[in-house]
N, C-alpha and C positions, 0 to 999 in steps of 0.2 A: 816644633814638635811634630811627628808624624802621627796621623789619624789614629784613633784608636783600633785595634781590629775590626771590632764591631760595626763602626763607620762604615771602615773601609772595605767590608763583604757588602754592605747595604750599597756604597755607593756603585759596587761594580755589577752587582746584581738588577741597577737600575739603567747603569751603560749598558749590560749586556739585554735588556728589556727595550731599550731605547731601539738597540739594532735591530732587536726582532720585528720590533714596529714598523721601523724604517724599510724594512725588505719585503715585509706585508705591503706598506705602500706603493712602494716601486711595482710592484705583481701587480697590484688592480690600476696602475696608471698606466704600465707599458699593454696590461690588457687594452687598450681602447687604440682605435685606429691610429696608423704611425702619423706623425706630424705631415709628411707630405701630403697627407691625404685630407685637404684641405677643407672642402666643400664651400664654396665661395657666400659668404654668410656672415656677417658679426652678432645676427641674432641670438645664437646659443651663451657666449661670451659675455655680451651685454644682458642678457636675462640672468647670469648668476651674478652680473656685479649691480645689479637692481637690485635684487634680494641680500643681498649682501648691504646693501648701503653706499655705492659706489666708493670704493676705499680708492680705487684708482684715479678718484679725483681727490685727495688727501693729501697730495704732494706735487709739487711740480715737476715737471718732468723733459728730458735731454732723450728727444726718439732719433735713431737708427738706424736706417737702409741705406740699400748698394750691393751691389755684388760680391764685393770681397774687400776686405781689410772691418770689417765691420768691428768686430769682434776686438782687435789692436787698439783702435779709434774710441771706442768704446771703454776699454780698460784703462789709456790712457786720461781718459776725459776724469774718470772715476778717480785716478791719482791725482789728479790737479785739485778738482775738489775737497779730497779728502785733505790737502796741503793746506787747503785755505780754510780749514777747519769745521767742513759742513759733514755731516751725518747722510752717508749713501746707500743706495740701494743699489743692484745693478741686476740689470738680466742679460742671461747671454745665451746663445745656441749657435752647434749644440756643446756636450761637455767631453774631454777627453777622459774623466775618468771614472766620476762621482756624480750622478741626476744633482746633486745642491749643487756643486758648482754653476749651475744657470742663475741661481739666484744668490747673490750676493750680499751679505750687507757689513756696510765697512771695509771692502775689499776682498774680506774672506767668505766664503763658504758660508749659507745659513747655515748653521747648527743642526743637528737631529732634531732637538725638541721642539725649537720653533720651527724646522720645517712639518714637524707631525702635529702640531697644533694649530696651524694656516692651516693645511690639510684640513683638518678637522673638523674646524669652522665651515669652509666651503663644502666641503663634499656633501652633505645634506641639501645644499642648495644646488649640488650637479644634479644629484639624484633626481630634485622636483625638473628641473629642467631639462634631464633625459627624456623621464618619464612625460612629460609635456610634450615632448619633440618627436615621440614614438607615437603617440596619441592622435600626432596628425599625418604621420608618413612618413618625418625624418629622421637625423641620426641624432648620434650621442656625440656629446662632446667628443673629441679626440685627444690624444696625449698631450700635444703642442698649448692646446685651449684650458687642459684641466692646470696642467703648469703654468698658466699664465694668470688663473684664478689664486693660485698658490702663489705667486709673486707678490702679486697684486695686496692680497691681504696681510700678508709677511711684512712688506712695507708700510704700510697703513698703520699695523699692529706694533711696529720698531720703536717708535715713527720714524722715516727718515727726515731730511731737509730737500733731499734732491733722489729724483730718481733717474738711470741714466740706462734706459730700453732699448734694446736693439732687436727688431724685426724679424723672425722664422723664415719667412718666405713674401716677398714682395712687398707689398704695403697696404694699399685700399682695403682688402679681404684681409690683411692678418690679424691674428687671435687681440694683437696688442696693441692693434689701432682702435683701442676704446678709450685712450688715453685722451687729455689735449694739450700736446707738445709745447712745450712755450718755446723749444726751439728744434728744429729739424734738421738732422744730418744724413748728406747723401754721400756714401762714400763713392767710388769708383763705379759705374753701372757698365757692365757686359753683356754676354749672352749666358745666360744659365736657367737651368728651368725652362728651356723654352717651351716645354709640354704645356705647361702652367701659366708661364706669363706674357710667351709673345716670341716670334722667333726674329726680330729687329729690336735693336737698340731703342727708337723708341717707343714700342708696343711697353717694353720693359720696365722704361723711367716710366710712362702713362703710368702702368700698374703703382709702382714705388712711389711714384708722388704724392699717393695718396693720403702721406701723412703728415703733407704739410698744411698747417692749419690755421684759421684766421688770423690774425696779431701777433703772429708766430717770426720769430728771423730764421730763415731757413740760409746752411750753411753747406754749402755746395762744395765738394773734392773736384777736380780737375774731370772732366766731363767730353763725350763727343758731342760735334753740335747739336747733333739728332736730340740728346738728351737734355742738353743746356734750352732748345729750343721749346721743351715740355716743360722743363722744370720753371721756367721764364711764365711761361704761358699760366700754370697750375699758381704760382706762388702772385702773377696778376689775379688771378680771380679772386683769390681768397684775403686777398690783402695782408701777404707776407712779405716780408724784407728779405732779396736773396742776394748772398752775397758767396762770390766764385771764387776759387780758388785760382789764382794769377792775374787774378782782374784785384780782388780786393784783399787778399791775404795771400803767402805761399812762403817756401824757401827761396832763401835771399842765397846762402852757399852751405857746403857742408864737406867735413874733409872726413875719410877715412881714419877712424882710429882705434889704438885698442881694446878690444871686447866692444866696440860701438864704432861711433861715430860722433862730430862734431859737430852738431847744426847751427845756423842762425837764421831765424825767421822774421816774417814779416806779418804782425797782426792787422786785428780790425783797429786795432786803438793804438798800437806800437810796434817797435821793436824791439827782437830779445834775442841777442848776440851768442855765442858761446855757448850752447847747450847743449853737455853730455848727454846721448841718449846710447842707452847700453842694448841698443838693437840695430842688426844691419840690416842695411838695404836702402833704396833711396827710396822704395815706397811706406817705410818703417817714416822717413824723413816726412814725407806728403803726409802722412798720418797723424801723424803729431802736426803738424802748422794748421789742418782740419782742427784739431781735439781743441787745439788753443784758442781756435775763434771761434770754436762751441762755447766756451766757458769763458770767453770776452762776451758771446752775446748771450750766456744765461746771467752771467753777475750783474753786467753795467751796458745792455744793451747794443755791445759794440765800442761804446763810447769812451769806457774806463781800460786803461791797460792794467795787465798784472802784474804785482809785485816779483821783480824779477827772482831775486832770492829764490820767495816760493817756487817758481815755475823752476830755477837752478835745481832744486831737491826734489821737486815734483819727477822731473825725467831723470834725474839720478836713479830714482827709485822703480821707474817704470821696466814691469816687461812683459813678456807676450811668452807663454807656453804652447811650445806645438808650433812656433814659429819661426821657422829657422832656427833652432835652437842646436845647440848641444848638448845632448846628453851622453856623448860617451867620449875619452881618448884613447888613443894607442889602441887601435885606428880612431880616427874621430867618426862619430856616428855624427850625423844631425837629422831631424826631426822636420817634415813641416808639412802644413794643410791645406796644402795649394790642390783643390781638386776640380780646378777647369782651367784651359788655356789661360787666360787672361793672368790666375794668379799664378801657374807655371811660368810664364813670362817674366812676372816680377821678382820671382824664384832663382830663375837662372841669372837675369842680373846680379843682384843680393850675390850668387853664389861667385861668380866670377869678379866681383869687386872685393868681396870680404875673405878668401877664401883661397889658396894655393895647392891644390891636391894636384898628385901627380896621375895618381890612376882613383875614379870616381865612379861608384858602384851602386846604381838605383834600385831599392827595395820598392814594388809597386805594389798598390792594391788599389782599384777603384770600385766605386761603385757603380751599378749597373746603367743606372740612368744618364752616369757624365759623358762627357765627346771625349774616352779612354784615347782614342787616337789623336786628338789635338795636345792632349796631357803630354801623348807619347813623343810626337813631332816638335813641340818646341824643347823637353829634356833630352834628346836622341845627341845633339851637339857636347854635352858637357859630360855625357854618363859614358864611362869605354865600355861597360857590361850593365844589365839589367835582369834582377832576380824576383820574376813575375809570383806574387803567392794571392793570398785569400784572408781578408780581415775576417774577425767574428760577424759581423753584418750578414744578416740574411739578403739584404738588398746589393751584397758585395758582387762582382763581377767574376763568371766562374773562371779559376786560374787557366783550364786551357784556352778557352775564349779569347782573354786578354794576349797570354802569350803567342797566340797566331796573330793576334793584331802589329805586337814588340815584333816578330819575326819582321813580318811585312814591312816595318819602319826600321828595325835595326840591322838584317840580316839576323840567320839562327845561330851563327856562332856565340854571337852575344846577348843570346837568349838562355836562362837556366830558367826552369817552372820546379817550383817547390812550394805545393798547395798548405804545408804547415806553417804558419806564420812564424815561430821560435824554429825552426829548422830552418827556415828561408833565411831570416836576419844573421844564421850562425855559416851561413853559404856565402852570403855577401860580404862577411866581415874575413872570411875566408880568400874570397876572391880580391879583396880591398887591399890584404897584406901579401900579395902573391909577388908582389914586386918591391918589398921590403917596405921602410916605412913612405910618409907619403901618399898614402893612402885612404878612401875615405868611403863611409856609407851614408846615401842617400834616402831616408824613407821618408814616402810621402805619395800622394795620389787621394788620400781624405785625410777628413782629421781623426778618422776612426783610424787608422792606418797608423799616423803619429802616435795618436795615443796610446794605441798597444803596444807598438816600441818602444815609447817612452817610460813605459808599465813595467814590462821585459827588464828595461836597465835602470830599475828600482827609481825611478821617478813615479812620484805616485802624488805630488803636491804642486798646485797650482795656485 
């Protein structure tokens, strides 16, 4: 039977009350300093989750870092759990399209209500602790800090069984290292941020290590030594168990196949043959044999393998938005949020192994802060044109800027600049089909960049 009218004006009158809430929130949390702007600190952080009751000790918890892949690693870790039948939380940054999607629970999006009811709860407790922190000279929480109070109690409040945090920015100083990790993941460490965390590889792991934590098994991704030689050093002090990717776990082989690829890996405690993962790339591949010996060494400390089955459905089920993705054909568009060298790099592999375009057409946007010219210099081989625009992002790199950069690396022939971002992607898809089909568009330079293309061609669900 369908709702009675009466219901169902009350129930929509309370959705439509919900969003207003929700957008009210979003205004006073984007109000406060942007996430980069860090202030190297966990006192503000740890003073709301004191008052609070430390909810972020309520659960155990799978933390995060690395330079990139974090986000992949992360989601897939969340699917494996969720296979084996435990109740998750997840955080992630940042969001391609919706503030809830950072916080997760069960896989999907917190809800409105419960994200404005955490809210709720905490903000009283920002308030004293702003107020505290002006008192003596300093600042106020920041966006990255308040949404990690909002996490934090959303999970506590669930309850989950597991939570499974992934880092903002570095590690030692970030908002979310008030956790204590019972297992540590490092994904991939490059250079990024070097304003912030160090302009050598291993100034960066130092930074990022920081959240590896006593009695902890810290679960190391394929590393340069500089890094392996910190992360070794950091995981002796504190008495963690660290275990490397190609030393103690990796891919064993993996073939190209349709819509994925075929892996077989090599865990802490097994192996596991045969694994459809409906993502390309061989760094998609590294990411998952990471995820698996996260959740070898949260379950059974390494020691127990996973039930294959599970893990068969587990990656079945897995995927990554905004990541190499397709959202469009007839041209094929794809999507992805490689915004420094390092994951450009892994990009153009991905794209040259999975992918047969005849003429390849890159929609760019970066932001101001990235090495736009290292972005430019490794996609300059596989892109015949480049259509330089402007995401929404204030911190976005100004279109001409960039495109004298694209010149300098591509020649101007293969330069369009079209500062509208829906004008630029209708240029690209233009120049994509100029030589019939076979044709394809590239966008990508942040994940803010993805996301609004992905937006553009009615993807709107992650």
């Amino acid at each position: 039977m369908s709702p009675r009218p009466d219901a169902a004006a009350h129930e929509a009158a309370r959705r439509l009350e919900e969003r207003k809430r929700m957008r009210e929130i979003e205004t006073e949390i984007l109000s406060r300093a942007p996430e980069n702007d860090i202030g190297p600190s966990l006192d503000r952080i740890r003073a709301v989750m004191e008052l609070a009751g430390d909810p972020q000790l309520a659960f155990p918890v799978i933390h995060l870092t690395g330079t990139n892949g974090k986000t992949s690693t992360s989601r897939m870790i969340d699917t494996i759990l969720r296979e084996l039948g435990l109740s998750t939380g997840r955080f992630t940054s940042p969001h391609l399209h919706d503030l809830r999607e950072r916080i997760a629970l069960s896989g999907k999006p917190i809800p409105r209500h419960k994200f404005i009811a955490a809210y709720e709860d905490v903000k009283p407790l920002v308030d004293i602790v702003d107020g505290s922190s002006a008192e003596s000279g300093g600042r106020r929480l920041n966006f990255f800090e308040t949404l990690v109070a909002v996490a934090y109690a959303a999970f506590a409040d669930a309850p989950v069984d597991v939570a499974v945090v992934e880092v903002g920015l570095g590690g030692t100083w970030d908002a979310t290292n008030v956790v204590d990790g019972k297992v540590a993941v490092i994904t991939p460490i490059d250079l990024d941020h070097t304003h912030l965390l160090g302009d050598d590889i291993a100034s960066i792991a130092e930074e990022k290590s920081g959240i590896i934590k006593p009695d902890s098994i810290t679960v190391s991704a394929l590393q340069e030594d500089d890094a392996v030689e910190v992360l070794t050093e950091r995981a002796e002090q504190v008495g963690s168990r660290l275990v490397l990717e190609g030393r103690d776990f990796g891919v064993l082989t993996r073939d190209v196949a349709l819509g994925g690829q075929v892996v077989s890996l090599r865990g802490l405690a097994g192996d596991y043959p045969d694994l459809f993962l409906p993502l390309h790339g061989a760094h998609q591949a590294q990411n998952l044999a990471t995820a698996v010996a996260a959740v070898e060494a949260f379950m059974g400390g390494g020691e127990q393998p996973l039930d294959h089955d599970v893990l068969l459905a587990a990656c079945a089920a897995m995927a990554s938005p905004g990541r190499l993705e397709v959202v469009r054909r007839s041209p094929t568009v794809v999507v992805d949020a490689a915004h420094n060298p390092h994951g450009a790099r892994a990009l153009v592999t991905a794209l040259e192994e999975a992918f047969t375009f005849t003429r390849l057409v890159g929609l760019l946007s970066v932001v101001a802060d990235k090495d736009a010219v290292g972005i430019l210099e490794v996609l300059e081989p596989v892109l015949s044109e480049v259509v330089i625009t402007r995401n929404s992002s204030h911190r976005a790199l100004d279109p001409a800027r960039l495109g004298q950069l694209a010149t300098g690396i591509f020649g101007e022939h293969r330069v369009t600049i079209v500062p509208n971002l829906p004008d630029a992607l209708e240029q690209a898809v233009t120049l994509a089909e100029a030589d019939g089909m076979g044709g394809g568009v590239l966008a990508t330079g942040s994940v803010i960049t993805a996301g609004e293309v992905r937006l553009l061609l009615g993807h709107d669900q992650t």
